[in-house]
N, C-alpha and C positions, 0 to 999 in steps of 0.2 A: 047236863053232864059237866063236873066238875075236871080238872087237866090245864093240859097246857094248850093255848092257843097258838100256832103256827102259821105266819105265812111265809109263802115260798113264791119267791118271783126269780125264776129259773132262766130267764132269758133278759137281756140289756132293756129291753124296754119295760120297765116293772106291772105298766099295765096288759102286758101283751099277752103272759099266759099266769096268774095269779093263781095259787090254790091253798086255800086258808082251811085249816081243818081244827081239830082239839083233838090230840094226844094225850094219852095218858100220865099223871105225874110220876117220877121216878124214871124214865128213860132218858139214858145219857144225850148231849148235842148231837153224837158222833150217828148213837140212834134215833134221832128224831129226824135228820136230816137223811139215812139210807128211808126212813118211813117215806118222806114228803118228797124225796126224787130218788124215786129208786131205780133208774135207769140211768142215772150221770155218772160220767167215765171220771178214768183217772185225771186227765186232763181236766177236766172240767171241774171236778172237787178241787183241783188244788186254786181256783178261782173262786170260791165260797166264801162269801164273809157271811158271818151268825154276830147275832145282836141280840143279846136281852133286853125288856124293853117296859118299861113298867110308868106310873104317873111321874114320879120322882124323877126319871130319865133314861139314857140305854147306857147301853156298854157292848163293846165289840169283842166277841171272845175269843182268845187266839185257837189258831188249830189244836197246838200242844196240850190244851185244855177240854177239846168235844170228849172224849173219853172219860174226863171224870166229874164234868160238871153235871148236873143235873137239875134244870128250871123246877121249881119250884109252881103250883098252881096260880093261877094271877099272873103269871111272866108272860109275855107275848115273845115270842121266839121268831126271829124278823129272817130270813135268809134269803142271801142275794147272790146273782152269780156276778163277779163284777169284769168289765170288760178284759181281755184276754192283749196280748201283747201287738199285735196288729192290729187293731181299734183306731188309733193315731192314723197310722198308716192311709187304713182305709177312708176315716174322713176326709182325711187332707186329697186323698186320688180323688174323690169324690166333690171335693172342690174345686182340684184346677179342672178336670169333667166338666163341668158348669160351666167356669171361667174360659175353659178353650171352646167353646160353645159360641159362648157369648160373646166376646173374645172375635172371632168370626164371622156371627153375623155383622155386627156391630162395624169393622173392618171394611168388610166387602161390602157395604151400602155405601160405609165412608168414602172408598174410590167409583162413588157412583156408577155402582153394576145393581140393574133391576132385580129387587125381588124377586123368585122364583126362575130365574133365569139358569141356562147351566153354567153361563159365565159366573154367576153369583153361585150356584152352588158350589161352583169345583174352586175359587177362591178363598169362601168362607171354609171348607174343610181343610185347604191345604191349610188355612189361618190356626186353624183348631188344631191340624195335626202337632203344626211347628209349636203351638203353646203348648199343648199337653205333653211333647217332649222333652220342651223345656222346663214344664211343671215337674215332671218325672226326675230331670236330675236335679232339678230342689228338693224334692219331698224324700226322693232314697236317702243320699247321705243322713237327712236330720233324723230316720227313722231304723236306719237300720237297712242286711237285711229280711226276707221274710223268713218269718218261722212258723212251724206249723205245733199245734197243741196237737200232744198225743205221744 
């Protein structure tokens, strides 16, 4: 079958849910994209980047355009939802996590309290607590705060 070839990688990790199809030629961005996620909200559309994509090279097409563009047969039609405005946010909570963690154990071995011990557990958390609170008033200012898509 001759058309447009589409994939769609709808979630931050492009391998995570992929769905590659061929669409027929003549259907605008704006439809080729309700085809290949037809259950993405308003929030979420406004996260879409579309790419044309061919041997020569791609091109990113702006939104003000899905409406009247129309890929041509041979085009691979690339679409990505790209991370949402708490993505930063979330890495970075997701780091000092770790870091107050470790942070912790690391700590409470250093003041020579045995492993597995509850001296050593309840040192290494308080250790974790006090970094991850202090992580927390590093990482709000630089990010904002939360918002919610929708």
């Amino acid at each position: 079958m001759t058309g447009v070839p589409v994939l769609a990688a709808p979630a931050i990790d492009p391998g995570g849910s992929r769905l590659e199809v061929t669409l027929p030629e003549g259907l605008t961005i704006a439809e080729i994209i309700t085809q290949a996620l037809p259950g993405i909200s308003r929030a979420e559309m406004g996260r879409v980047r579309v790419s044309l994509v061919t041997e020569r090279g791609s091109v990113i097409v702006a939104p003000a355009r899905w409406k009247v563009t129309r890929p041509k047969s041979g085009v691979r039609v690339v679409i990505r939802l790209i991370p949402g405005k708490n993505a930063l946010k979330a890495v970075l909570q997701i780091v000092v996590a770790i870091a107050a963690i470790s942070l912790g154990q690391f700590w409470a071995a250093g003041l020579n309290f045995a492993v597995g011990t509850l001296g050593y557990a309840v040192v290494a958390g308080a250790i974790a607590a006090g970094v991850s609170l202090h992580g927390a008033v590093v990482v709000n200012p630089l990010t904002g705060p939360a918002l919610r898509d929708g």
